[in-house]
FITOR-375389 format. One line per field, with one value per residue (C-alpha): residue in three letters; x, y, z. Coordinates in steps of 0.2 Angstrom, whole numbers, plus 5000, padded with zeros to 4 digits. Layout:
<recs>
res: c(Ala:...)
xx: c(X:...)
yy: c(Y:...)
zz: c(Z:...)
</recs>
This chain:
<recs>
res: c(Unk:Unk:Unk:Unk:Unk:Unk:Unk:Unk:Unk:Unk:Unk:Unk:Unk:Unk:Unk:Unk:Unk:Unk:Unk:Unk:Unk:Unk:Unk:Unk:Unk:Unk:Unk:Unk:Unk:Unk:Unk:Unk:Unk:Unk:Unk:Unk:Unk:Unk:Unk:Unk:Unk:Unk:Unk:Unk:Unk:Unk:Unk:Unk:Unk:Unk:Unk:Unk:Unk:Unk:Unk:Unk:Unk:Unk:Unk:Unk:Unk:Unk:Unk:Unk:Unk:Unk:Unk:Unk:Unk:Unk:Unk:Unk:Unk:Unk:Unk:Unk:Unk:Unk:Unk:Unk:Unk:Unk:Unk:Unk:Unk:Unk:Unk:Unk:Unk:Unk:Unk:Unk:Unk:Unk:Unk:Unk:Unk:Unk:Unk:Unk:Unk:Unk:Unk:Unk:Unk:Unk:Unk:Unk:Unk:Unk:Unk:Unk:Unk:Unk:Unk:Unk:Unk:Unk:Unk:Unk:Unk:Unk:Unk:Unk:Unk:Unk:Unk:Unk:Unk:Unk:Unk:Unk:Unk:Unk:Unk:Unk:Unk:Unk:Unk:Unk:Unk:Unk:Unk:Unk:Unk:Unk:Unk:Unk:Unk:Unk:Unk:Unk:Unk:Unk:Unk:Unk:Unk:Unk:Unk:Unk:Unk:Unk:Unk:Unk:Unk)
xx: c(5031:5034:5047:5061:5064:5046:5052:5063:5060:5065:5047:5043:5028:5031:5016:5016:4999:4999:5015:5020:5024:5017:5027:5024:5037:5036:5037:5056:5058:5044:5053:5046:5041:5033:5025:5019:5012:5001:4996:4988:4981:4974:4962:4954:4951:4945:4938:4939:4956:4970:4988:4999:5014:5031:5033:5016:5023:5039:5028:5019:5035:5041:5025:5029:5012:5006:5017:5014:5014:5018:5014:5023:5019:5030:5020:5021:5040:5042:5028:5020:5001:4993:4996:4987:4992:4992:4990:4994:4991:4988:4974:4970:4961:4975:4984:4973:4976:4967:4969:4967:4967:4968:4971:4976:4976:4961:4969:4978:4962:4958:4974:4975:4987:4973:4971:4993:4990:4979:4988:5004:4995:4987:5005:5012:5000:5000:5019:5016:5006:4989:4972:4961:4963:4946:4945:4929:4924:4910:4897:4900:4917:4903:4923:4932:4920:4918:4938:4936:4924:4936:4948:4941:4936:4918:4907:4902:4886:4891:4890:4905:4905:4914:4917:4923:4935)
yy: c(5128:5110:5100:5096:5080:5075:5078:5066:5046:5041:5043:5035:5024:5004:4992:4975:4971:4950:4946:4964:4978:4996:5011:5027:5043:5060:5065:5076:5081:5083:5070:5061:5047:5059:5068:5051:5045:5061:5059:5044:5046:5061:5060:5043:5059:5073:5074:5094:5098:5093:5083:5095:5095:5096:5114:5116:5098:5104:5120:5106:5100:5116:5121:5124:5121:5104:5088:5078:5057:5045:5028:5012:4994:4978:4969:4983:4984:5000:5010:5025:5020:5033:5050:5059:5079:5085:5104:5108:5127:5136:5147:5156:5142:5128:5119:5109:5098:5093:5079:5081:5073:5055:5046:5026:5019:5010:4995:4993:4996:4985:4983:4994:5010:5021:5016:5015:5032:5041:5033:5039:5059:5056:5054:5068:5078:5074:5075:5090:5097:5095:5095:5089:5082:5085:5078:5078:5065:5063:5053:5043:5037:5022:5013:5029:5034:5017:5017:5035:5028:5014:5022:5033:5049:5055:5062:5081:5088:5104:5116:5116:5129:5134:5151:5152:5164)
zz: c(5129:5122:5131:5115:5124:5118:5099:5099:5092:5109:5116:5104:5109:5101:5104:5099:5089:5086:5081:5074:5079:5076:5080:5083:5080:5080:5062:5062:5042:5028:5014:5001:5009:5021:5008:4999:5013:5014:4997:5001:5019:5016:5003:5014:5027:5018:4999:5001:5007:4996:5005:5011:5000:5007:5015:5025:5033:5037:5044:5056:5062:5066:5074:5094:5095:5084:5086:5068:5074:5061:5064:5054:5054:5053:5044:5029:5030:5042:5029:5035:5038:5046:5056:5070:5073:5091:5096:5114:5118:5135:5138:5154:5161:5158:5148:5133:5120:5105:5094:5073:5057:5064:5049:5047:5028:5024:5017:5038:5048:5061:5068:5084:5073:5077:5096:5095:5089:5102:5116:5111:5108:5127:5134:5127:5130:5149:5149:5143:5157:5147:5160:5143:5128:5116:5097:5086:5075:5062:5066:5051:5057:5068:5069:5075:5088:5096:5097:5105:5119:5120:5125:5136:5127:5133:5122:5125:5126:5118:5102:5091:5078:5065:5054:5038:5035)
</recs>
């Protein structure tokens, strides 16, 4: 379903923030920095969930279906500093997207990798055929749900449910 071509680091979105840059690849093997870099974003996302460990981000990568986006800042050598995961799927009615587990180290905030982020998952997923792109976000996240609006994301007015399973 996904284009190859979009897995490569040659889309590979690079906006300049001040004087640094922050790029943003598609993540293509689950090593230990990888793995490291999980360790710390993760549990700045979700106090239930433990990091994925090594396999289960390979799994990601793999996915035909999610495309794992790393982003690295100058200023911090080329470190990984945060990660947004993109699902694109097709349903009778389309072709959609939706964005998860937008994450950005707290110490890095501030500095336009979550906006770098988004915009890079918005052009795949229209090069990719996608008609929308929804995400959710806790209303807690005040800083994450004004960069949504800023960017252009329009808050629903609709149920969202989950079952636990």
């Amino acid at each position: 379903m996904q284009d190859p071509n979009l897995r490569s680091d040659e889309i590979a979105r690079t906006e300049r923030v001040g004087n640094a840059g922050i790029s943003v690849t598609v993540a293509q093997v689950a090593d230990d920095e990888l793995v490291a870099a999980f360790e710390t974003l993760i549990p700045q996302l979700s106090s239930s969930n433990p990091p994925p460990g090594a396999d289960m981000l390979q799994t990601i990568i793999d996915s035909e279906a999610s495309t794992l986006l790393i982003a690295r800042d100058d200023r911090d050598g080329g470190r990984i500093v945060g990660s947004l995961t993109l699902a694109i799927f097709t349903i009778p009615t389309g072709t959609r997207a939706w964005i998860e587990d937008v994450v950005v180290d707290s110490d890095k905030r501030g500095r336009g990798i979550g906006q770098t982020l988004n915009q890079t998952a918005l052009e795949l997923a229209r090069q990719a055929g996608a008609t929308t792109v929804d995400l959710t976000s806790r209303p807690s996240r005040e800083a994450a749900n004004r960069l949504y609006k800023r960017i252009g994301f329009e808050q629903r007015s609709t149920n969202v449910y989950r079952f636990e399973l």
